[in-house]
N, C-alpha and C positions, 0 to 999 in steps of 0.2 A: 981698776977696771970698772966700767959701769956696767948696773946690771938692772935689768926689766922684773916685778914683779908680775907673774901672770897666774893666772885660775887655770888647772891642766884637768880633764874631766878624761876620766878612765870608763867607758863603758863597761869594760870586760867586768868592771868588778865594782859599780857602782856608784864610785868614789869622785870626791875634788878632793885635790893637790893646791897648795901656793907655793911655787915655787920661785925663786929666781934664778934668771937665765941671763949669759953675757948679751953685750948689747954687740960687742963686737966682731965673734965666732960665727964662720959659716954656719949654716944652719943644719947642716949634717952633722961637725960636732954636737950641738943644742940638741938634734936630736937623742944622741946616745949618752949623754948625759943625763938628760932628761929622765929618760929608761930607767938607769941605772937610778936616780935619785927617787923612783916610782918604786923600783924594788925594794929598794931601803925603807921609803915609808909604807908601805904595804906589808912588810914583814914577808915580802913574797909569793900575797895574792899574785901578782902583777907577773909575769916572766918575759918581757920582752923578748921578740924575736928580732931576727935580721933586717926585718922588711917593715918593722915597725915605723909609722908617720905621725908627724902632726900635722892635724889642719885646724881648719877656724872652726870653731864650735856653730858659728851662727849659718854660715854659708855652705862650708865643706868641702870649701875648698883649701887643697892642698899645697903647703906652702915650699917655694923653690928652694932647696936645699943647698944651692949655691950662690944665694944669698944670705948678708948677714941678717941679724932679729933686727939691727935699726934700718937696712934696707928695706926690709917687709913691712916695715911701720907697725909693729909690735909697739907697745906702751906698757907702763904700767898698768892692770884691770884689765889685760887683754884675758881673752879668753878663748881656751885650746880644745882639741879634743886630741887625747894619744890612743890611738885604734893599732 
């Protein structure tokens, strides 16, 4: 499976993430994955809800969830924000 190295920046709690993400999984999984692997490195700051998103750090804009990460043109050194 290939996967995307990207920078995930957590306002709620201050933080950057390096996570990797599938290149090939809609992007609704990617999300709740994401969450859940934000939980885990947070020790729990972090509690995702239901309604949690990612979007582009730089713009803000919010990414289709019904695409995959290599449809979105997601790369390595991308950079996220999970709100």
């Amino acid at each position: 499976m290939d996967k995307i190295l990207v920078d995930v920046y957590v306002p709620a709690i201050n933080k950057n993430y390096d996570v990797y993400i599938p290149a090939k999984s809609k992007f609704y999984e990617v999300v709740k994955l994401v969450v859940h692997m934000i939980e885990e490195l947070s020790e729990n700051y972090f509690i995702g809800q239901d309604d949690s998103v990612i979007c582009d750090r730089v713009s803000g804009a919010i990414y289709n969830i019904n695409m995959s990460s290599a449809e979105l043109g997601l790369k390595n050194g991308s950079k996220l924000m999970l709100i």
